[in-house]
N, C-alpha and C positions, 0 to 999 in steps of 0.2 A: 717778680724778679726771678729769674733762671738761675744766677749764677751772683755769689755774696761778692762784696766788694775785695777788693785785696786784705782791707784789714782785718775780715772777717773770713776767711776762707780755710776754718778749719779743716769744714767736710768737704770733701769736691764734689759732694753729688750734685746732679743737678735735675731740676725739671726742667724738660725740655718737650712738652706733651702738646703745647700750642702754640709753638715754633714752625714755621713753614718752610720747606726745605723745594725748591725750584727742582725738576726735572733733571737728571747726570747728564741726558738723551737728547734734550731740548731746549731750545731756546727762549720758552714760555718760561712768563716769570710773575706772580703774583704781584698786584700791585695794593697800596692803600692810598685813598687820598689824604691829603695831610691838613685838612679841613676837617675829616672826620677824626682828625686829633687833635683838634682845638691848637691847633697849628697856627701864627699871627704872619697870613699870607704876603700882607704889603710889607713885612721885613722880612721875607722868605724873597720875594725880589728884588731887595737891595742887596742881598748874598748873592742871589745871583749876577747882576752885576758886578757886584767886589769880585768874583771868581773869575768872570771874564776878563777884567779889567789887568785880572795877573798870572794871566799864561794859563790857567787854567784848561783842559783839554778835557777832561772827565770830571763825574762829580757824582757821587752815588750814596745813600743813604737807606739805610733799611732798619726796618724794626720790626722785631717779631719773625726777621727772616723776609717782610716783603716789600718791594719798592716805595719810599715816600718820596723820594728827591733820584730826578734823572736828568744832567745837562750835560751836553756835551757843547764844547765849544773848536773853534778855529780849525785849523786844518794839519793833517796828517802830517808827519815827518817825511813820505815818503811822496809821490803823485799827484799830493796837492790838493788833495781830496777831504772834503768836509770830514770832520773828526765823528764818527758815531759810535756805537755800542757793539761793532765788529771792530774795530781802529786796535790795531794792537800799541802798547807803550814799553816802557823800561822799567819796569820797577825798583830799578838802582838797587840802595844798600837796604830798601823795605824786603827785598828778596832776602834778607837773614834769614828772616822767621821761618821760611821756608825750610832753609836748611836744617837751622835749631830744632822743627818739628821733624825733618828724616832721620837727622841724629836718633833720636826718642823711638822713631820706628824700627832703627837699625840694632838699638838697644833692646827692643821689647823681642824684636826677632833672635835673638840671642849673638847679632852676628860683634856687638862690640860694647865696652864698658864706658863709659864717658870718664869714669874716673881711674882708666888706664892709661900708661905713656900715649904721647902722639906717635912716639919711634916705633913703637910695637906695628902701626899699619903703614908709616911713612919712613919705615929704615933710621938705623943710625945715620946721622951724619947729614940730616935734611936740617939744621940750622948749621953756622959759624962756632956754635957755643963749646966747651966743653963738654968732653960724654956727657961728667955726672951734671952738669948744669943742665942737659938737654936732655936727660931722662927726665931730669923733674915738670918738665911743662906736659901736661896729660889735657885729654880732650877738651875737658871740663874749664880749663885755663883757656883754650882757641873759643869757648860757645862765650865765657863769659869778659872778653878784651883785656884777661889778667891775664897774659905767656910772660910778661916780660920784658919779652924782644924790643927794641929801640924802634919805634914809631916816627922820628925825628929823622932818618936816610931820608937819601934824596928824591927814594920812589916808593912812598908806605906802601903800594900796591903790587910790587916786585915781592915774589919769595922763592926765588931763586938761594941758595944758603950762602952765599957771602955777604945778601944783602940783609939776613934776620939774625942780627947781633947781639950779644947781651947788655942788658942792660939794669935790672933787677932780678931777682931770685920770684921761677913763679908765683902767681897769687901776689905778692905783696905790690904790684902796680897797675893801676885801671890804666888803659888810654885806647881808643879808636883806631885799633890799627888791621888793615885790610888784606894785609899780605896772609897769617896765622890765618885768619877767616878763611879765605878764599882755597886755601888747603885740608878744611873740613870737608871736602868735594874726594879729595884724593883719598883723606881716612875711608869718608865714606864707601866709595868705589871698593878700595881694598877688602874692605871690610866684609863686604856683602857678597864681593867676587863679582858683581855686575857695571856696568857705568853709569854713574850718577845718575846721569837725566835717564835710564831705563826706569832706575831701584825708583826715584822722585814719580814719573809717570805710574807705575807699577801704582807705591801704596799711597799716594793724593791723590795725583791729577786727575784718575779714570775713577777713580772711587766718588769725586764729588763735581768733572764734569769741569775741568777745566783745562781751556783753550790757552795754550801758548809752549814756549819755546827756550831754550837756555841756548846763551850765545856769549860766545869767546869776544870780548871788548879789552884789548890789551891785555894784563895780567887778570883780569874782574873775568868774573861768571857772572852772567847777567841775564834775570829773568823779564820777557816778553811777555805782556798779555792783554787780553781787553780786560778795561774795568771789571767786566760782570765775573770773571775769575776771581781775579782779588778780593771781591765781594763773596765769591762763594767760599774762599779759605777765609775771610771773617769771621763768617757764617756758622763755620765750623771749629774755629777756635769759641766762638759763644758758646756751641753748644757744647763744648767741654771735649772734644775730638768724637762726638759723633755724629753721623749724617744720615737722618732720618730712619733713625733705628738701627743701623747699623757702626760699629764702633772701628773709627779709622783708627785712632789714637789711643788702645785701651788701657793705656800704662797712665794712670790717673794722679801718679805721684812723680812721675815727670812733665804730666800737661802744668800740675802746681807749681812744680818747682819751672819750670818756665817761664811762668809770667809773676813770678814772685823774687823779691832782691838777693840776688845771685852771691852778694858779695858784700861789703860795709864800704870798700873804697868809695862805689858809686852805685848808690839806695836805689838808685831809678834805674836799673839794669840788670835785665835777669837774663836770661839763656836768649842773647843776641833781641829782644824784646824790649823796648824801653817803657817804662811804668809811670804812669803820672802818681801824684799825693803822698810822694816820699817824705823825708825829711829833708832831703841834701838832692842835689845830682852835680854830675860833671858834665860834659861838651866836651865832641870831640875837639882836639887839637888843643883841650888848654888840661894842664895841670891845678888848677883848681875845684874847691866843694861849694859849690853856691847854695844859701839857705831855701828849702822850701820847693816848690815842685815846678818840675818845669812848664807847666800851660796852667798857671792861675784860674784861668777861666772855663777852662775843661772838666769834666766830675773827677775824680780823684782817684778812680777803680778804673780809669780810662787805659788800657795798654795799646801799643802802637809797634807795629814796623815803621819805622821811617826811613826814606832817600834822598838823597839827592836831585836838588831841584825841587823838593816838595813833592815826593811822592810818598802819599803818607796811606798807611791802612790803618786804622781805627775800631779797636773794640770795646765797648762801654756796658761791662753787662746790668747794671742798675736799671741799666734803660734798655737794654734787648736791644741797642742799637750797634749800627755797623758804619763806619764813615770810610768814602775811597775818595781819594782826589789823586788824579794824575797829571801833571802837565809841565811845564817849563816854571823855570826860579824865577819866584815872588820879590826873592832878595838875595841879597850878597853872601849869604852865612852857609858854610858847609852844609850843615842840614835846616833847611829853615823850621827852626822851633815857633819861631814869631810869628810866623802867618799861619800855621796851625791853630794858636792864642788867640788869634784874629779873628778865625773862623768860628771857634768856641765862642768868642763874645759876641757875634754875629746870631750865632745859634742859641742863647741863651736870651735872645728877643723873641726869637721863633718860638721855642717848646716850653709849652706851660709847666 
């Protein structure tokens, strides 16, 4: 095992010595057969199937850092064009993690505090709130969906300042709200003196070799890319922020605190990172603590970006594995939690 489960994660060291780490340069990608891991093949394609069957476009699996599982299914968004392992997608609201981890670099670079005002990089006066109410909401309140601000407007994705209103005193309320997110772009930027998508290419993309693209979709920042990217920032949250000996992420006590519970409102949410084998979690859009963790079926140390539409990224360090799935909604639910559960049970016939 590389990396202890969440409940165990006093030390962050990690061995990372017989991790395979693909090419920055290339497109070569080590593979494993999943035979030669006693892998239970004739339920490895009825997953495939199920995947197909629900919009599924990508589908990616790696352990140890090297390909077990590669499907692509149906055809591009754009040309009409069979979907492959060039096909770029959207990685929706999976694209936090992303940000959550520039946060951390922008921190380690000295250029900003997470546990300072958001005003200090975004001006007074970028919420409705009172000063002193809007001094109190700082970074660390936008990484972990505690600001406050009312969720419930007519456009959670607007943050524009008459549209981010008060509604709790920071910290003291969890909810999913998109607008505060989506202005961790503009801390960042500020902060750094550069523009986001430069500062993001700068210390990820080029460091570990991945393809895609940030694009303005109404109020939303929205990250593009082929599976094999998403896979490779897995890769690299496995191995604790670093990429074949060299150390993306060297701030080791905020790669912890990332994928560790941010908050008590909701156990299963750390720094824009959702956490399976909690005690409690919430969902976006509801006011409720539901007992117990959200994918039953999933190992319990499992962390995730997920989006919309079921764009889900997957890290499992118990198992050195990496889960990517991209493609159109399985089901009706803002973020589909359920067909994530689906694929776990699906997978728990497969791996011994």
């Amino acid at each position: 095992m590389f990396w202890m489960s969440c409940s165990e994660k006093e030390d962050p060291s990690v061995d990372i010595q017989d991790l395979y780490f693909p090419p920055s340069n290339s497109s070569s990608w080590e593979k494993t057969n999943p035979e030669s891991l006693g892998w239970n093949l004739n339920n490895l394609q009825e997953l495939k199937e199920n995947l197909d069957q629900n919009g599924t476009r990508a589908f990616l699996i790696l352990v140890n850092g090297r390909i077990v599982v590669k499907e692509y299914f149906g055809k591009r968004l754009v040309g009409n064009l069979d979907f492959d392992q060039n096909s770029q997608w959207y990685w929706a609201s999976a694209g936090k993690v992303l940000t959550a981890t520039l946060a951390g670099l922008a921190q380690k670079d000295g250029f900003l505090d997470i546990n300072h005002p958001s005003s200090r990089y975004l001006g007074t006066g970028w919420t409705s709130l009172a000063p002193e109410k809007e001094a109190q909401i700082k970074i660390i309140h936008q990484l972990t969906m505690t600001t406050g601000l009312d969720d419930r407007v007519s456009n959670s994705d607007d943050y524009s300042p008459g549209n981010l209103r008060f509604l709790a005193d920071a910290g003291a309320r969890w909810a999913y709200h998109n607008a505060p997110y989506t202005l961790l772009d503009q801390v960042i930027a500020e902060a750094t003196g550069r523009p986001f998508e430069q500062y993001f290419r700068e210390k990820i993309a080029s460091k570990i070799g991945m393809s895609g693209s940030w694009q303005r979709l109404g109020f939303n920042h929205v990250y593009f890319s082929d599976a094999r990217s998403m896979a490779r920032f897995g890769l690299l949250v496995l191995a604790n922020g670093v990429w074949n000996g060299n150390a993306v992420l060297e701030d080791q006590d905020f790669m912890k605190n990332m994928i560790s519970p941010s908050q008590n409102l909701n156990q299963s949410y750390g720094y824009l990172w959702w956490l399976n084998g909690q005690a409690s979690f919430m969902l976006p859009g509801l006011q409720v603590q539901f007992p117990g963790k959200w994918a039953p079926e999933a190992p319990d140390d499992m962390v995730c970006g997920l989006g919309k539409n079921g764009q889900y990224l997957c890290v499992v360090p118990s198992m050195n594995l990496v889960l990517v799935r991209m493609g159109e909604n399985p089901d009706q639910s803002l973020v589909p939690f359920a067909y994530l559960n689906d694929i776990w049970k699906e997978l728990n016939k497969i791996i011994p």
